[in-house]
TITOR-462363 format. One line per 3 residues: number of its first residue (from 0); their letters; for each residue x negated, y negated, z negated of N, C-alpha, C. Coordinates in steps of 0.1 Angstrom, whole numbers, plus 2048, in hexadecimal, padded with zeros to 3 digits. Example, Ala and Ser with C-alpha at 12.3 -4.5 7.8 and 13.67 -1.06 7.14 Angstrom:
BEGIN
0) AS) 77C/839/7B2/785/82D/7B2/77C/821/7B2; 780/816/7B9/777/80B/7B9/77F/800/7B1 .
This chain:
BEGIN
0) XXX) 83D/7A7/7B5/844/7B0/7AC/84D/7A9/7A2; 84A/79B/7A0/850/797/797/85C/790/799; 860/78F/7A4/86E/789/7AE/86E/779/7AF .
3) XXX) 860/776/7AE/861/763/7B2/85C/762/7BF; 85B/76D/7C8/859/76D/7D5/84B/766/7D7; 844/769/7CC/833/764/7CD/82C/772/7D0 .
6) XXX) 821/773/7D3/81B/77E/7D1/810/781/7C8; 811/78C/7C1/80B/793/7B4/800/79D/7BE; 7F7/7A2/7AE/7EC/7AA/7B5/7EA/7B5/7AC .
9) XXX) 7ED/7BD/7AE/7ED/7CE/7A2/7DE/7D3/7A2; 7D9/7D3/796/7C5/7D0/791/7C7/7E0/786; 7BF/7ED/791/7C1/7FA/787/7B2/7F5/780 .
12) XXX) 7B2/7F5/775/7A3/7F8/76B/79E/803/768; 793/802/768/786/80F/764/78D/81B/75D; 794/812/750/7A0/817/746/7A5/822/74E .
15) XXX) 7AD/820/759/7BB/827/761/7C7/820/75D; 7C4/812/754/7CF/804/752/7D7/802/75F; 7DE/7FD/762/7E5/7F6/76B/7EB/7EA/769 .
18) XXX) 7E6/7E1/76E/7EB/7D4/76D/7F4/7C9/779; 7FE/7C5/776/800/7BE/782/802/7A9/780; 7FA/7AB/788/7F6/79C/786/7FB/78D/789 .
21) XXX) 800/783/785/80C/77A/788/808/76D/78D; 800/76B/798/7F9/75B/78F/803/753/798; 80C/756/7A0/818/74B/7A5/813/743/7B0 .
24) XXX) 81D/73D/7B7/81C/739/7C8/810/732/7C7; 808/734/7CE/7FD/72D/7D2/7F2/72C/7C7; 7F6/732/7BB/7ED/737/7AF/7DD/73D/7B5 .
27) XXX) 7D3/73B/7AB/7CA/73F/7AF/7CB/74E/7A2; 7C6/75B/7AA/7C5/761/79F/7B8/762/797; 7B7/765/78E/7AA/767/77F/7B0/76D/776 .
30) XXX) 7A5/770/771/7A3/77A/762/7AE/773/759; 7B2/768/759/7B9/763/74E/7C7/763/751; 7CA/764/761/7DA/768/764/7E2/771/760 .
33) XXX) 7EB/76E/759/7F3/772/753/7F9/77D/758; 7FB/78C/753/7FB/799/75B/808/79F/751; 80D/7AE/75B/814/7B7/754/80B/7C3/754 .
36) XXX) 80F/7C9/747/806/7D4/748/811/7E2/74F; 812/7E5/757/814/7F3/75F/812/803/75C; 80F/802/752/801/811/74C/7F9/80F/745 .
39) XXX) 7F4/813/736/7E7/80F/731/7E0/819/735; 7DF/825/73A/7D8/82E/73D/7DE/83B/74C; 7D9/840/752/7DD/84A/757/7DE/848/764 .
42) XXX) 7D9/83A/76A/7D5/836/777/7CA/83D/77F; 7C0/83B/779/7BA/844/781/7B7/854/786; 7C1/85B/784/7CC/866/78A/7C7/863/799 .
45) XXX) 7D2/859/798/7D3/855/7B0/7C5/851/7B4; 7C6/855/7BE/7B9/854/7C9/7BC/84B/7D6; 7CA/846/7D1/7CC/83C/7D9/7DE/835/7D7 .
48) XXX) 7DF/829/7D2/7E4/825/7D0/7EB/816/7DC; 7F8/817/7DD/7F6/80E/7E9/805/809/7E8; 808/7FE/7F1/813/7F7/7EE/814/7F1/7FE .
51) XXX) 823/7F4/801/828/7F7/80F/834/7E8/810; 837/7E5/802/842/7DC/804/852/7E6/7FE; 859/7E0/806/863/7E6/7FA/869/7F1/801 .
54) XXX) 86B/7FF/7FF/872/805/809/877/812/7FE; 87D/80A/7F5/88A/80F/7EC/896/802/7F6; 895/7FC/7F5/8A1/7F1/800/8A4/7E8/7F4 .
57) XXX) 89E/7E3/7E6/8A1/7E1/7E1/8A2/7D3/7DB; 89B/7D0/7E6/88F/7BE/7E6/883/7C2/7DC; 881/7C8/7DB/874/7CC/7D0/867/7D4/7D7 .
60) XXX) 85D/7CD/7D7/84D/7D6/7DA/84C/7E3/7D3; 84A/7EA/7DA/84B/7F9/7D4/836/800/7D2; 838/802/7CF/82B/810/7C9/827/81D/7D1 .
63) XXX) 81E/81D/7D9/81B/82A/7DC/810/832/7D4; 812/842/7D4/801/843/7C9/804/852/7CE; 7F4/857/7D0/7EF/860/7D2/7E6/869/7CA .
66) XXX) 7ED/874/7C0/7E5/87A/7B8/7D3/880/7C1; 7CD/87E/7BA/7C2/882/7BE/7C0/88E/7BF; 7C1/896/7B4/7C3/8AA/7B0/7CF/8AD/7B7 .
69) XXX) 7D7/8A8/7BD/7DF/8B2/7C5/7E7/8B0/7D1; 7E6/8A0/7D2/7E7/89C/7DE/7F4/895/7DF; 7FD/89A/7D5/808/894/7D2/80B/884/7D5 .
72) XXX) 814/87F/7DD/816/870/7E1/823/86F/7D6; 824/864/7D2/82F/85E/7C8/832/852/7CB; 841/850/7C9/844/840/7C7/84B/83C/7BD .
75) XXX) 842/830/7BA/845/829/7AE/852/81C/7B3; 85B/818/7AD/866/811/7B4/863/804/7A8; 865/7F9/7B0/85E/7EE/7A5/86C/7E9/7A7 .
78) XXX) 86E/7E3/796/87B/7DF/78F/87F/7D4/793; 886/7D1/786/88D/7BF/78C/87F/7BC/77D; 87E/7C2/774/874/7BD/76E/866/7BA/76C .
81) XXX) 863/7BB/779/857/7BE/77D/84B/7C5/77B; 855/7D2/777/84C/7DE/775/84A/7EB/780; 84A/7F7/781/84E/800/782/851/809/77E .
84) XXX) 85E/810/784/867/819/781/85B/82B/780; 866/836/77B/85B/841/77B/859/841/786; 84F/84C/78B/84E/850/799/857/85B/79D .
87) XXX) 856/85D/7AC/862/861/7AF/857/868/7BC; 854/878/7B9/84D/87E/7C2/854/87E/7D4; 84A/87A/7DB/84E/878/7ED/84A/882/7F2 .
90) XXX) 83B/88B/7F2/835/896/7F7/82E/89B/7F0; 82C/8A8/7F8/824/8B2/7EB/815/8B2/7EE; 810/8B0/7F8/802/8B0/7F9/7FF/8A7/801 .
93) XXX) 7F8/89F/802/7F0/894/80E/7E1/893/811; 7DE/89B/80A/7CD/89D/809/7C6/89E/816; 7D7/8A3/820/7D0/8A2/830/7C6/897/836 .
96) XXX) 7D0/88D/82A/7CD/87D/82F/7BE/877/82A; 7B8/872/831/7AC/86B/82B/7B2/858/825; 7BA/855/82E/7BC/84B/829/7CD/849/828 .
99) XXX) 7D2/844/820/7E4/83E/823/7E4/831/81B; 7E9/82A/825/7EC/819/823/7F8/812/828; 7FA/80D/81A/806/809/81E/809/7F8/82A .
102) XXX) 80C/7F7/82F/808/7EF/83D/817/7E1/83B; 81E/7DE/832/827/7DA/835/834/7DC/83F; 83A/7D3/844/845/7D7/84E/840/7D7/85A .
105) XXX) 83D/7E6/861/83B/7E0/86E/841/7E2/879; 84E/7E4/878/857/7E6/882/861/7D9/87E; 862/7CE/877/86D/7C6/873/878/7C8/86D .
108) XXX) 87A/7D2/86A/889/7DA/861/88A/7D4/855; 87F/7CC/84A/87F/7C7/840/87C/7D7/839; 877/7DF/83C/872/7E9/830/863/7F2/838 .
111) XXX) 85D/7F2/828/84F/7F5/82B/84A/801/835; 83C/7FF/836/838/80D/840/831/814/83B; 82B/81A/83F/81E/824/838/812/825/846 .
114) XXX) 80D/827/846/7FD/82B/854/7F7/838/84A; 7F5/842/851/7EB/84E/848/7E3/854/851; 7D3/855/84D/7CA/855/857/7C5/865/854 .
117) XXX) 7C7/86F/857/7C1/87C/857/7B3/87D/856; 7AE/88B/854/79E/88C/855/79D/88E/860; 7A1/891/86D/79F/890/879/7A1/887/87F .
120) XXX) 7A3/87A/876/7A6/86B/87E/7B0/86C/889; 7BB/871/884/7C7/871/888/7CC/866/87D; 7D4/85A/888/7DC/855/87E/7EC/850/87F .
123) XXX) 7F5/852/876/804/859/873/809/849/872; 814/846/873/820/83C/870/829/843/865; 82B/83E/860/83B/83F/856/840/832/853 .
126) XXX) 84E/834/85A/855/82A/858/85C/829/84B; 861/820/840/868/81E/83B/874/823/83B; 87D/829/830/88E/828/836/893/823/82F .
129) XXX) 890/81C/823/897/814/81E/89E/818/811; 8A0/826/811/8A7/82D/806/898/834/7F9; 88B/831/7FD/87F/835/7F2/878/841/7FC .
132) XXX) 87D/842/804/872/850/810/871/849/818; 864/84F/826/863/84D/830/86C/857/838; 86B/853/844/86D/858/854/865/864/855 .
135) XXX) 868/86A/85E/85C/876/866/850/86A/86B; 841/872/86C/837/86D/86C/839/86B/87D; 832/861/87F/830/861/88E/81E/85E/893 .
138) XXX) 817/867/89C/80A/860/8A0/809/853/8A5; 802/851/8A0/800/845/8AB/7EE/847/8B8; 7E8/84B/8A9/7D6/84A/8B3/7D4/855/8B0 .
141) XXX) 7CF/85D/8B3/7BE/867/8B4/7B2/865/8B5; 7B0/867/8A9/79D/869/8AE/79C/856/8AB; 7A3/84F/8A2/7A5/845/89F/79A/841/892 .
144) XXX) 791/834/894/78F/830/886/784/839/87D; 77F/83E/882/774/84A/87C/768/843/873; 765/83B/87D/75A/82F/877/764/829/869 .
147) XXX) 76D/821/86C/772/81A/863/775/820/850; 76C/815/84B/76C/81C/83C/779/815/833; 780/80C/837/78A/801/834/794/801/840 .
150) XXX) 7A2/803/83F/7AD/801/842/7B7/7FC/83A; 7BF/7F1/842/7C3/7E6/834/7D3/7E2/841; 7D9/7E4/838/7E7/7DE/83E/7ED/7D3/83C .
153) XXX) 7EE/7CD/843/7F7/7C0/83F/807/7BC/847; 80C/7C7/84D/81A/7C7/852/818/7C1/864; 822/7B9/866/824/7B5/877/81A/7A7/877 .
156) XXX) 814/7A5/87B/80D/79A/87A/80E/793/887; 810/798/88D/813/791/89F/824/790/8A1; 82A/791/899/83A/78C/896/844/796/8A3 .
159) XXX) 83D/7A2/8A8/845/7A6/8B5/84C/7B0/8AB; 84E/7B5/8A0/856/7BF/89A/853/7CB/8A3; 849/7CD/8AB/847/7DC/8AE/842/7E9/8AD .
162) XXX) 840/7E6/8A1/837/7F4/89A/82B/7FC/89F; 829/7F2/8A8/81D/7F8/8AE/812/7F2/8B0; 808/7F8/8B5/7FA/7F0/8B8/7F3/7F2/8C6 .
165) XXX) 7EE/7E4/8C6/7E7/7E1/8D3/7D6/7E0/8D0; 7CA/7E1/8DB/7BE/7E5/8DB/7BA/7DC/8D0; 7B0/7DC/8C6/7A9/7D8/8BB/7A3/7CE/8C1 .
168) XXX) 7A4/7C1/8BC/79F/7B0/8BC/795/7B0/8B1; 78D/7AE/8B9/77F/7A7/8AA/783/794/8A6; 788/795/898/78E/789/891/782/783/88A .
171) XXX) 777/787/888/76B/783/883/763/78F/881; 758/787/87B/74B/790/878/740/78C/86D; 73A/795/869/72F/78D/85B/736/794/84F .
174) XXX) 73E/79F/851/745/7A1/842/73C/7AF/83B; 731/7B3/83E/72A/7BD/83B/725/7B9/831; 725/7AE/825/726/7AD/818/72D/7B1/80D .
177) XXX) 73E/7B3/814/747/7B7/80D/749/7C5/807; 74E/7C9/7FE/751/7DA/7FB/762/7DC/800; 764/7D2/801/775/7D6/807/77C/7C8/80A .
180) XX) 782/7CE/812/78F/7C1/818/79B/7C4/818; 7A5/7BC/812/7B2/7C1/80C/7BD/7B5/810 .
């Protein structure tokens, strides 16, 4: 967020504070890293907050957030000052969704994606356009992921820019200590 092309970590508190966090290239982060504050209050509103990468086109990591009471999806457009701008309402209800995560670039275009997992474990694509909205939703699975309590994006990882996915690889095991992986 802050434009040194390091990566930061956005920390909502108990409060509904929003913080975004700076500790710089290869920094370790801690309580003592030096932060922006984003919001002193009113965060915990969303029921899910997520970050896709930048798909205002603006070089800037952008904000997804999902009112909890109404379902409302919003985007927040992150500055040259490493804040965020107001929100800028995208849809009027998503409560369809059990989960939406923002997944990085996964088609190669250089702008973010979205994945949104239904209560029927149906789960949706949205592409980026570049201008602060998505695309029309596209399926990808059915009856997808039902077990799974954690879905976590991280963009094209296998470098083929094709927006798609192949059968599920077990990368390890032993992580049933964790409460989340991010």
């Amino acid at each position: 967020m802050s434009g040194d092309r390091c990566n930061d970590v956005l920390v909502r508190l108990k409060s509904g504070a929003l913080r975004a966090y700076k500790p710089g290239c290869g920094g370790v982060l801690k309580p003592s890293t030096a932060y922006t504050s984003l919001g002193t209050s009113g965060w915990n509103q969303y029921d899910v907050l997520t970050t896709p990468g930048d798909i205002s086109g603006d070089g800037r990591p952008d904000l997804i957030a999902r009112s909890a009471s109404t379902g409302t999806v919003y985007l927040y457009k992150g500055t040259s000052a490493g804040t965020l701008a107001a929100r800028v309402k995208l849809y009027a209800d998503w409560r369809t969704y059990k989960k939406v995560v923002g997944v990085g670039d996964l088609n190669g275009d250089g702008i973010g994606d979205l994945l949104a997992q239904d209560k029927a474990n149906n789960v949706y694509r949205y592409y980026g356009t570049g201008n602060g909205t998505f695309g029309a939703r596209v399926k990808l699975f059915g009856a997808w992921g039902g077990s799974y309590d954690t879905v976590v994006g991280v963009g094209d990882i296998t470098g083929d820019g094709k927006g798609s996915f192949g059968a599920r690889v077990k990368v390890s095991g032993g992580w049933q200590g964790y409460k989340g992986v991010i």
